[in-house]
C-alpha positions in Angstrom: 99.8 113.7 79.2 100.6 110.9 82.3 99.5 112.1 85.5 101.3 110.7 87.9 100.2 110.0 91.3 101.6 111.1 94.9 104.4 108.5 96.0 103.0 106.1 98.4 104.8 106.0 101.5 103.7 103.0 102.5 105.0 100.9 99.1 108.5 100.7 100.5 109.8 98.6 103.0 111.5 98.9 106.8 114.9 98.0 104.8 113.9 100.4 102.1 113.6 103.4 104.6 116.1 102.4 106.0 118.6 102.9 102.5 116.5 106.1 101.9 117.4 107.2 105.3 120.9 106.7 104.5 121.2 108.1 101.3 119.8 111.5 102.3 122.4 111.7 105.3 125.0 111.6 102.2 126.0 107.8 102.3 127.4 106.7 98.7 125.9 103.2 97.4 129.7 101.5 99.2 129.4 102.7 102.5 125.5 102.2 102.4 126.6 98.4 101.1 129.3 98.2 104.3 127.0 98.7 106.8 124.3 96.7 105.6 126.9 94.2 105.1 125.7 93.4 101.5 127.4 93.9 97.9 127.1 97.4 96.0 125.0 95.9 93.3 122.4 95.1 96.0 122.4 98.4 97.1 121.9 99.7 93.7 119.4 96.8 92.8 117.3 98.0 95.9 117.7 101.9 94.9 116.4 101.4 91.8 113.4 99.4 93.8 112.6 102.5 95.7 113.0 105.1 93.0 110.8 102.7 90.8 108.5 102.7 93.6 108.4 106.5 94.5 108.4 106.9 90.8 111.2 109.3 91.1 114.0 110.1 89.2 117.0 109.3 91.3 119.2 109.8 94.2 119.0 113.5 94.4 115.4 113.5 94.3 115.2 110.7 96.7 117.4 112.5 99.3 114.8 115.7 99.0 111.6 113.4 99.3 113.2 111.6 102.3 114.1 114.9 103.8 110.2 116.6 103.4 
């Protein structure tokens, strides 16, 4: 069996907590893209990033990790 290690706060970026942030106050991937000013496949691109990173699941997960 994998053991998998504690997600490393440090790995992600400023711009990266900054999506994270967003996403747990309920933002979808558009209105996350709108106020970055970027498209929606960049949001998505850098989502994957952080669940990648955080070795997570997705954005429900991500939402509850940002939130503890």
């Amino acid at each position: 069996m994998k053991r998998r290690r504690a997600p490393q706060p440090d790995t992600l970026t400023p711009r990266e907590w900054e999506v994270l942030s967003l996403l747990s106050d309920g933002l979808t991937t558009g209105e996350i893209a709108k106020r970055h000013g970027v498209a929606e496949n960049t949001v998505e691109a850098e989502l994957k990033d952080i669940f990648s990173k955080l070795e997570i699941g997705g954005r429900t997960a991500a939402a509850r990790l940002s939130r503890s």
